[in-house]
TIPALO-694293 format. One record per residue (C-alpha): x, y, z; residue number from 1; residue in one letter. Coordinates in steps of 0.5 Angstrom, whole numbers, always signed. Each point is the difference from the previous one (the first is absolute). Example, Ala and Ser with C-alpha at 12.3 -4.5 7.8 and 13.67 -1.06 7.14 Angstrom:
2
- +25 -9 +16 1 A
- +2 +7 -2 2 S
This chain:
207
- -78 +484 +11 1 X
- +2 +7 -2 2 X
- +7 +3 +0 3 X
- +1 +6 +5 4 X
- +1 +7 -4 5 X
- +7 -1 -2 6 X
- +4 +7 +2 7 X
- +7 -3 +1 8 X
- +4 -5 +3 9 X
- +2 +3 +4 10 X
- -7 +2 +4 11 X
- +0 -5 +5 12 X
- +0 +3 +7 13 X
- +6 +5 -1 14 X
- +3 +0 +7 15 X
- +6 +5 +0 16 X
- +8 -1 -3 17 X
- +5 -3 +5 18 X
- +0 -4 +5 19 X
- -5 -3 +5 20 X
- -5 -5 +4 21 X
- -1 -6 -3 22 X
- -5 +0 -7 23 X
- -4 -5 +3 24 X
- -2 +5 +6 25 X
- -3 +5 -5 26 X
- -7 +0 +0 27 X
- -3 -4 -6 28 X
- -2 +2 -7 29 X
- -8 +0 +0 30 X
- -2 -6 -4 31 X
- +0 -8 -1 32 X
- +6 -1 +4 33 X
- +5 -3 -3 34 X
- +0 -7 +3 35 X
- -7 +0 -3 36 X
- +3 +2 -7 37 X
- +6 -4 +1 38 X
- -6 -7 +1 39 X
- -4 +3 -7 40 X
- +7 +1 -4 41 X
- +1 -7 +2 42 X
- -5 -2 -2 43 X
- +0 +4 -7 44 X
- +7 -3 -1 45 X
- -2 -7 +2 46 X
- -6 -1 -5 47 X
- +3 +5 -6 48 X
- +7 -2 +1 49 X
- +3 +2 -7 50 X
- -5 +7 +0 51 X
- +2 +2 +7 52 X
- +7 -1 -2 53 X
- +1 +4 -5 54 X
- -4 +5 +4 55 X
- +6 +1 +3 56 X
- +4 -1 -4 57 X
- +0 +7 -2 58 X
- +2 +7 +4 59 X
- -5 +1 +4 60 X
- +0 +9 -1 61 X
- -2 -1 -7 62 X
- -7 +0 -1 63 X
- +1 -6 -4 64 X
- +1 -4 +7 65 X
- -7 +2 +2 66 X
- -3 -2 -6 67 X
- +2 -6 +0 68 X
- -2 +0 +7 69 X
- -6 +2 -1 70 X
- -2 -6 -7 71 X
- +2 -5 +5 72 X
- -4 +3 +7 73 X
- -7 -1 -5 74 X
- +1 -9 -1 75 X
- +1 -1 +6 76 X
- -4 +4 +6 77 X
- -2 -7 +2 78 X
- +6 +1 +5 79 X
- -4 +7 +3 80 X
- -4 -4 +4 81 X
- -4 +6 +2 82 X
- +0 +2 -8 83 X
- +3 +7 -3 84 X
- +5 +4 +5 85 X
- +3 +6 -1 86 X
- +8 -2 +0 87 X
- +7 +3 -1 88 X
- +3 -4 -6 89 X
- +8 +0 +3 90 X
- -3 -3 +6 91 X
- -3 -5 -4 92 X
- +5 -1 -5 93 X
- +5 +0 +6 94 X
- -6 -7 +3 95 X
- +2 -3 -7 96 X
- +7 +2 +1 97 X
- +0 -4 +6 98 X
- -3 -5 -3 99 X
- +5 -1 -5 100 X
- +6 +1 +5 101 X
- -2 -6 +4 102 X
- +3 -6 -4 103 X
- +6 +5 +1 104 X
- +0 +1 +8 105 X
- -2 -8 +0 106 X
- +7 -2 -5 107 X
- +4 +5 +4 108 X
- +2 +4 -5 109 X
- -3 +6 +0 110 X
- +5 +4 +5 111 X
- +6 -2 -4 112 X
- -4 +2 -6 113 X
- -1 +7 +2 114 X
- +7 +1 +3 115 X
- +3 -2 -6 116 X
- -6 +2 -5 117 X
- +0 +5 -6 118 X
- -3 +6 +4 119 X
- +3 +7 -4 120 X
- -6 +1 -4 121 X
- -4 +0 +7 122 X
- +5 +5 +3 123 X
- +0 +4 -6 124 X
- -8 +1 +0 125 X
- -4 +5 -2 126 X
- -4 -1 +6 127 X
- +1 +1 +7 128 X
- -2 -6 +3 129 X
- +3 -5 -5 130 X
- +7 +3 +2 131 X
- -3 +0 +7 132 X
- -1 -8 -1 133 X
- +6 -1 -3 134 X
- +5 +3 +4 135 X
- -4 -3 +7 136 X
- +2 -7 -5 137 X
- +7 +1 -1 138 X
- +1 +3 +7 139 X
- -4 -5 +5 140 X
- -1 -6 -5 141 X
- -1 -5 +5 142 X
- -4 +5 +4 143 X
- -4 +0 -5 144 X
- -1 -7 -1 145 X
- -2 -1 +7 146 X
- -6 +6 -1 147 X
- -3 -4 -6 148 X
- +0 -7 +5 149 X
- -3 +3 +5 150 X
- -9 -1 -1 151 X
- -2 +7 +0 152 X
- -3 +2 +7 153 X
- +3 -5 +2 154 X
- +5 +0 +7 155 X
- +6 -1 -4 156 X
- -2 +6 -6 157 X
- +2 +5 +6 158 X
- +6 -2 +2 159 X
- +2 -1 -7 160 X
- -2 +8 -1 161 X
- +4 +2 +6 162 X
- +6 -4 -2 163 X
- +0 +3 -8 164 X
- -3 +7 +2 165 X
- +7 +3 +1 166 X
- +2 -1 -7 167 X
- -6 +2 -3 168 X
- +0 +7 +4 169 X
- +7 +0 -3 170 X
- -3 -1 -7 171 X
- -7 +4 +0 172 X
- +6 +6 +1 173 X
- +5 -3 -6 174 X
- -6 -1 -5 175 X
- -3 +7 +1 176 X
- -6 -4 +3 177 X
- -5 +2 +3 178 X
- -2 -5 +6 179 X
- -4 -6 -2 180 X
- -5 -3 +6 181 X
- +1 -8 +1 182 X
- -5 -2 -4 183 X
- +3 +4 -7 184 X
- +7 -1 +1 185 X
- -1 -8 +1 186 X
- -3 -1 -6 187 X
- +6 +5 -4 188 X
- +5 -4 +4 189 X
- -4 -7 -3 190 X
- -1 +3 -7 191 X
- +7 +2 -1 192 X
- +2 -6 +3 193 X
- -4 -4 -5 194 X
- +3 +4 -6 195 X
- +7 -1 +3 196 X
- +0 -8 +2 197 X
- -2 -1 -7 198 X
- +3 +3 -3 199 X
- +7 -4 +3 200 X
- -4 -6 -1 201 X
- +0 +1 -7 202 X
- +7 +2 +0 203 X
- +2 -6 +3 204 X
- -4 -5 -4 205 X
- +3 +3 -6 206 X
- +7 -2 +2 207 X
C-alpha cells in the first residue's frame, strides 16, 4: 500500500469558498472511494485495534500521523484483497475513525459528546481543515452524527449531506478553508470527532 504524495491538508478537490450545492454532488476525488477505504480501515482497526488506535490518536496534519499510518498499513494488508493500493492516509485514518466512533453512535452518546466536548484546540488550529471540522461539529453536532450513521453510497449518506451542507459552506468560509469534496471532508469530520469524543470520555471517566 503507498501514501499518495503528501502536499497539504488542504489538497482534496478545492471547490471555491462560500456557499453551495451539496458536497456529495461534487464530482469525486480520483482514487479508492471511500466506501471501499472506510471497509479496509475497518478492517485494519479491527485485526490491529491497539495499533490503529494510536494511529489516530494523533494529529493528522503532522508527518508523525502518516508515519504511524504507514507501520500499520505494512502487517496488515490481508485487509487489501487486491494487494498494495494507492491510498490517501486521512481518508483511511477518517475509516479507522469511524471504526472507533461506532460503540459511540451505538451507546448514544456521541451527539452530546461533540455538543459539549473540548473542541478549542480544533478550532484554533493551524490547519484549515481542522478548524472546518471543528466548527461544522459545534455548529451542527447531530447533523454530523447523522452523516456518520449513514453507510457511505448509501440512500441516506445523500440526505445527511444535503441536510449538513448549509453549515458546512458556512464554515469552509469561517475557517479560511478551502472546499473539501465529500469523501475528504467525511473523514476530517470522522477523524475530528474521534479526537474530541475521546477526549470527553476521558474527562468523564476521570470524575
Amino acid at each position: 500500500m503507498k501514501l499518495l504524495p503528501v502536499v497539504s491538508a488542504l489538497a482534496y478537490m478545492g471547490l471555491g469558498l462560500g456557499g453551495g450545492p451539496s458536497f456529495a454532488d461534487a464530482p469525486p476525488a480520483p482514487g479508492l472511494a471511500y466506501s471501499a477505504v472506510r471497509i479496509i480501515g475497518f478492517c485494519m482497526a479491527d485485526r490491529s485495534s491497539p495499533a490503529a488506535r494510536r494511529v489516530v490518536d494523533q494529529d493528522y496534519a503532522a508527518p508523525a500521523y502518516r508515519a504511524a499510518l504507514a507501520a500499520l498499513v505494512q502487517p496488515v494488508d490481508s485487509c487489501m484483497p487486491l494487494g498494495h493500493i494507492v491510498y490517501n492516509p486521512v481518508q483511511l485514518g477518517g475509516g479507522i475513525a469511524e471504526y472507533f466512533l461506532a460503540s459511540h453512535i451505538s451507546r448514544g452518546s456521541l451527539e452530546s459528546e461533540l455538543a459539549h466536548g473540548p473542541i478549542d484546540r480544533e478550532l484554533a488550529s493551524k490547519d484549515a481543515t481542522q478548524r472546518l471540522g471543528a466548527c461544522i461539529i459545534r455548529k451542527a453536532p447531530a447533523k454530523v452524527v447523522a452523516l456518520l450513521k449513514a453507510v457511505p453510497d448509501s440512500p441516506d449518506e445523500p440526505r445527511a449531506w444535503r441536510e449538513i451542507t448549509p453549515d458546512a459552506s458556512a464554515c469552509v468560509t469561517e475557517a479560511h478553508s478551502a472546499r473539501p469534496g465529500a469523501a475528504g471532508l467525511r473523514a476530517i469530520l470522522a477523524l475530528t470527532s474521534y479526537h474530541i469524543a475521546t477526549r470527553t470520555s476521558s474527562v468523564v471517566t476521570a470524575k
